[in-house]
C-alpha positions, 0 to 999 in steps of 0.5 A: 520476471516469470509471467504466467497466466490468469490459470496460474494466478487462480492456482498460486495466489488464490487457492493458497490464501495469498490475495490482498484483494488489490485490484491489480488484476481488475478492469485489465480485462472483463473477466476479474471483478470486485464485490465489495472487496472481493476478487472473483473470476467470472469466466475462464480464461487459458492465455498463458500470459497475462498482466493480472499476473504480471501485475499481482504482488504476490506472484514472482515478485522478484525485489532485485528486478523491482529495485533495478527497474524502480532505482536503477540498483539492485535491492538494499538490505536498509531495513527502509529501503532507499530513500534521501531523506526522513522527516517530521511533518504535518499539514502546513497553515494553507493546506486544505481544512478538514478531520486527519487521521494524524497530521494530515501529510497525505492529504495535504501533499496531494492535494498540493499536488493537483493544485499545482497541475503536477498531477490531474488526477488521484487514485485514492481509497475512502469507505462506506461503513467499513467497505473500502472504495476506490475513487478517482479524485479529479478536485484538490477540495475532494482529497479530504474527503478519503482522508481517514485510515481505513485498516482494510485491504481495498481493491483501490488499483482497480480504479488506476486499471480504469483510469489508465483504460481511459487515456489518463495521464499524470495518475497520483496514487496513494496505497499501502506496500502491497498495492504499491509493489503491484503499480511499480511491476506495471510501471515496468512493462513486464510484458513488453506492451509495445507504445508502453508509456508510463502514466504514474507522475506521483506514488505516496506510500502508507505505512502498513504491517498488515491489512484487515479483510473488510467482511470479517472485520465488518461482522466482528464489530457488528458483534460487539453491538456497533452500527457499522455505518455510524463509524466514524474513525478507527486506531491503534493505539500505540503500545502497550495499549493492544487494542484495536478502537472503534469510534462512532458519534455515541461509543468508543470500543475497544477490541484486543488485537489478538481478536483483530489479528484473526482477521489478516489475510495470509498474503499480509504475512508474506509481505516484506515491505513496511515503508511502501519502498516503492513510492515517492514519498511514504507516510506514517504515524509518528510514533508517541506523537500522533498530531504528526507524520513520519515522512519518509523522502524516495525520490528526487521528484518526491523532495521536490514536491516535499519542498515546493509544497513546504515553502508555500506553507501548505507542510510543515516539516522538522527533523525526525528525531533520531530516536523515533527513526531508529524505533521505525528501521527495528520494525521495518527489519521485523516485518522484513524477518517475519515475512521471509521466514513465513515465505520460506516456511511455505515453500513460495521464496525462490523456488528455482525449479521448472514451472515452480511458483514463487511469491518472492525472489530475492538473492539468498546472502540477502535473504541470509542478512535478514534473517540472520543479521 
């Protein structure tokens, strides 16, 4: 992996629109700040290493690297990634009570975990009006109370940056792909810290095609006539519905996703990954039947959790239908498309010159398959 330091970072993400707006380069260092979704720089600084890009998602993501460190092989052309096994699922009769976004996986799952002890702490995202906020949940009950999907890119790492800072250990993180990608380049001590130890014991993945940035998405529903701070859930319908929906106490809007889809961030349209590969278990929307997840299992501690928390009631779990994972592998394989042709067309996927910058570098007869099956 090529690091550099927070000059390049400026240089190659930043100044080329390609931040997601993470946090993974926040609270490493007292230089890199988040202003209500934010990343800013307050002072120089000239190291020519450093882990705010060690660490960013957009900067040298090498996916062979990544796999090898996280799966011990290197990266799969399965439009999903690696994984054991896919699941139906929802939140079993002893999970905590509460208002889901959809079956209520994520929450139910972690919050099994910190009661169990498997984890003493979650990094999760919550809101206020349609900021995202970062939060470090040290309670199961508190779990739910971040449970809503939120559609915009959250600096959430910046709050494991702090945690990690002050001696946690045994983290749970929930994140979308891109916040995942950066927590597993920490993970793999790309700078040889020495007495590196990893604090991450539980990585849950939401599925993600792209995120909305918080202060444009804020003042075009403040357009429409819509109190921001009484919103109180927002969707997408499955199609062919494309629209994007507001709910508050009084009104529902309806926005058309080609208005929305102004307001993604470039680096969303460089990102391969749709599943959040990188994690233990990934959760998303089960398609035509939002009262369920779709529970994707990646690891053997992922399954064991999965099992544990499915045998004392609070998951229920079913096959996935086959038809509902075949729809989910063709949208994965259409991001994984789109973003390496977008990556190609900007000149930022394997650039193999000295002092080149690359957001992306995977093998080119990998980069070949996906784009030319």
């Amino acid at each position: 992996m090529r690091v550099y330091g927070p000059n390049e970072l400026l240089k190659d993400v930043r100044e080329k629109g390609l931040c997601v707006e993470c946090g993974a380069c926040v609270n490493l260092c007292p230089y890199f700040k988040t202003n209500r979704g934010k990343t800013i720089m307050l002072f120089p600084c000239d190291l020519p290493e450093g882990r705010c890009f060690a660490y960013c998602p957009k900067a040298e993501v090498d996916l062979d690297e990544l796999s090898i460190s996280r799966w011990g092989q290197t990266y799969e052309t399965n439009p999903l990634g690696t994984y054991l096994q896919v699941l139906k699922t929802r939140a079993g009769k002893n999970a905590p009570a509460g208002t889901f976004q959809a079956g209520g996986t994520v929450s139910s799952i972690v919050a099994f975990a910190m009661k169990k002890g498997l984890i003493d702490l979650s990094v999760l995202t919550d809101r206020e009006g349609l900021t995202p906020v970062p939060r470090i949940v040290k309670r199961a009950e508190e779990v739910i109370t971040c449970a809503q999907s939120k559609y915009t890119i959250a600096p959430t790492l910046e709050q494991l940056n702090l945690a990690i800072h002050d001696g946690h250990e045994k983290i749970g993180f929930v994140g979308t792909p891109c916040q995942i990608i950066a927590l597993t380049k920490l993970r793999s001590n790309p700078l040889n810290l020495p007495n590196f130890s990893d604090p991450i014991s539980f990585v849950v993945g939401i599925f993600c095609t792209w995120g909305l940035d918080a202060r444009n998405l804020e003042k075009t529903i403040a357009s429409k006539k819509v109190n921001i701070h009484t919103i109180k859930k927002m969707d997408i319908p499955p199609p062919p519905a494309e629209t994007f929906v507001v709910e508050t106490d009084k009104k529902k809007l309806e926005i058309l996703l080609n208005e929305i889809r102004k307001l993604i961030p470039k680096g969303c349209t460089i990102c391969p990954d749709m599943t959040a590969e990188w994690s233990d278990i990934s959760v998303g929307v089960l398609e035509n039947n939002p009262g369920w997840n779709t529970l994707i299992i990646r690891s053997t501690l992922g399954l064991e959790i999965t099992e544990m928390a499915a045998k004392e009631g609070w998951l229920e779990t079913e096959n996935m239908p086959e038809e509902n994972l075949e729809h989910l592998k063709i949208a994965a394989y259409n991001k994984k498309k789109r973003a390496l042709k977008h990556a190609l067309e900007e000149g930022i996927l394997n650039n193999n010159e000295q002092n080149s910058f690359s957001a992306l570098r995977l093998r080119p007869e990998k980069v070949k398959k996906f784009l030319n099956p």
